[in-house]
PAZA-631755 format. One record per residue: residue in one letter; x, y, z of N, C-alpha, C in turn. Coordinates in steps of 0.1 Angstrom, whole numbers, padded with zeros to 4 digits, always signed. Example, Ala and Ser with C-alpha at 12.3 -4.5 7.8 and 13.67 -1.06 7.14 Angstrom:
PAZA-631755
a+0132-0057+0078+0123-0045+0078+0132-0033+0078;s+0128-0022+0071+0137-0011+0071+0129+0000+0079;
end
This chain:
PAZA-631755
x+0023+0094-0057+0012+0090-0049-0001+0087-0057;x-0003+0092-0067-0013+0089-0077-0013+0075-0082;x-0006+0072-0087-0002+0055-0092-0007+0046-0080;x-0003+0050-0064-0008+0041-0053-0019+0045-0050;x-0026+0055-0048-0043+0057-0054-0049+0050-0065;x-0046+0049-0077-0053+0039-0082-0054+0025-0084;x-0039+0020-0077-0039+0004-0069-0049+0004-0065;x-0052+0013-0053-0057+0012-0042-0072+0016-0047;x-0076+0023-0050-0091+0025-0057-0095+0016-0068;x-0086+0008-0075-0086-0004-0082-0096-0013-0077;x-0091-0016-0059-0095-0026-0052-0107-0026-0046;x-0108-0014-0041-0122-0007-0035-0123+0010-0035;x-0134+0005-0048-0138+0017-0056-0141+0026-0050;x-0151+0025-0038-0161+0030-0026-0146+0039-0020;x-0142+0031-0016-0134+0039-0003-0125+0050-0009;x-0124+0064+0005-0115+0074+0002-0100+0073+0007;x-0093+0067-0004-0079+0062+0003-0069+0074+0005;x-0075+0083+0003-0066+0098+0006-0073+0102+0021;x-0083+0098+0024-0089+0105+0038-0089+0094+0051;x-0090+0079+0047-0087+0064+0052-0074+0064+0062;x-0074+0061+0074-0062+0059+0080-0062+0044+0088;x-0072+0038+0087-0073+0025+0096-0079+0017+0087;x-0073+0013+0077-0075+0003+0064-0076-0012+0066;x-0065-0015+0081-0067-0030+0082-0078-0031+0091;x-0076-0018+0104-0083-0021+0116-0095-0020+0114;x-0097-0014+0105-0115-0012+0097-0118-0023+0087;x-0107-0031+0084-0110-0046+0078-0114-0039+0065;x-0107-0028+0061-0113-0024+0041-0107-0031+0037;x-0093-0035+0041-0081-0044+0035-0082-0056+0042;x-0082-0070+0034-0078-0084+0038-0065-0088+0034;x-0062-0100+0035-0050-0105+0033-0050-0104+0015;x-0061-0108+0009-0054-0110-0001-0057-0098-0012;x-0063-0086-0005-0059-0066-0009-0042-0066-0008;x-0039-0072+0005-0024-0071+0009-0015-0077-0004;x-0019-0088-0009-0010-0094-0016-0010-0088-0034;x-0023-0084-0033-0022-0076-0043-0013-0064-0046;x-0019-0058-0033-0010-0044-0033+0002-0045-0037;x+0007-0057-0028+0026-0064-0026+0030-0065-0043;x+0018-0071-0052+0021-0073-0063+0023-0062-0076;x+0012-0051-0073+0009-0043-0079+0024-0029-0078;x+0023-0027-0063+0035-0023-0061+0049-0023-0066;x+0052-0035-0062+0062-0039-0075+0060-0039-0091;x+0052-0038-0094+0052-0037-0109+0051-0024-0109;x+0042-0011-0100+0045+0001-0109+0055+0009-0101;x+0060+0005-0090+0071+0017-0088+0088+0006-0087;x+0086-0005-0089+0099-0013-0094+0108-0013-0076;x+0096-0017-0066+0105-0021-0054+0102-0030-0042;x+0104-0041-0038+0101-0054-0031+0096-0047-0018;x+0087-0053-0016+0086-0050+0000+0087-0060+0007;x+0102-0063+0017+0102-0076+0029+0096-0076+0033;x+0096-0088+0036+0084-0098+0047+0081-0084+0063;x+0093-0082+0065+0094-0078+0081+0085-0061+0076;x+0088-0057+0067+0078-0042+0062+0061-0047+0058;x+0063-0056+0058+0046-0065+0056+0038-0066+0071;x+0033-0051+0077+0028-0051+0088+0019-0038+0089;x+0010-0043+0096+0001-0031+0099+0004-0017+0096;x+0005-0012+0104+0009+0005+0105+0017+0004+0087;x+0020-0001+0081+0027+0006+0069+0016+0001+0060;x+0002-0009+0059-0008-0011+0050-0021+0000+0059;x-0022+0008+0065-0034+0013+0074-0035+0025+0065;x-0032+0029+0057-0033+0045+0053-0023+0042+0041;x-0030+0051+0027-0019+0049+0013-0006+0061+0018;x-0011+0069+0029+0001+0076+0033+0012+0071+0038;x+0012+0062+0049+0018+0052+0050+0027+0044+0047;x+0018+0034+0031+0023+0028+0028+0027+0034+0012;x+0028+0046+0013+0036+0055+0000+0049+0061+0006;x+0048+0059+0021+0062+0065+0026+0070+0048+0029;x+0063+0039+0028+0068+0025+0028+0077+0028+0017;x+0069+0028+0004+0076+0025-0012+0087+0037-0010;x+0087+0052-0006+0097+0060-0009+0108+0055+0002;x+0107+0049+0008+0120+0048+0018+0126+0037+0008;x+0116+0027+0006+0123+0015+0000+0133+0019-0018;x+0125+0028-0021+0132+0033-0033+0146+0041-0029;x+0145+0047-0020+0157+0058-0021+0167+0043-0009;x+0165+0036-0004+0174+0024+0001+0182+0014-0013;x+0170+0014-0023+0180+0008-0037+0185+0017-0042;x+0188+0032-0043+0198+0037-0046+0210+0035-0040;
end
């Protein structure tokens, strides 16, 4: 979870991405926070996220979208 905290505090220093649960609906995140993340993600935990997982509820909270990356990792095993 540490690694997707500092993606995410990378982008916006200000915000508390451990206490944050409505990241799109509060507009902290735009499309192209998203594309980052999409990018950043894959480089440090080594796992694609599909198009159809590219949706609200799994970018609204790093809780969220750290249980996005754990499902997606233990799926490529």
């Amino acid at each position: 979870m540490d690694e997707l905290l500092n993606i995410l505090t990378e982008l916006h220093p200000d915000i508390d991405f451990d206490k944050e649960e409505n990241l799109i609906g509060d507009k902290i995140l735009d499309s192209f926070d998203i594309v980052t993340i999409i990018a950043e993600v894959s480089d440090v935990f080594d796992v694609a996220i599909p198009a159809q997982d590219i949706v609200e509820e799994n970018f609204n909270s790093a809780k969220a979208l750290y249980a996005l990356i754990k499902r997606l990792e233990e799926e490529d095993d």
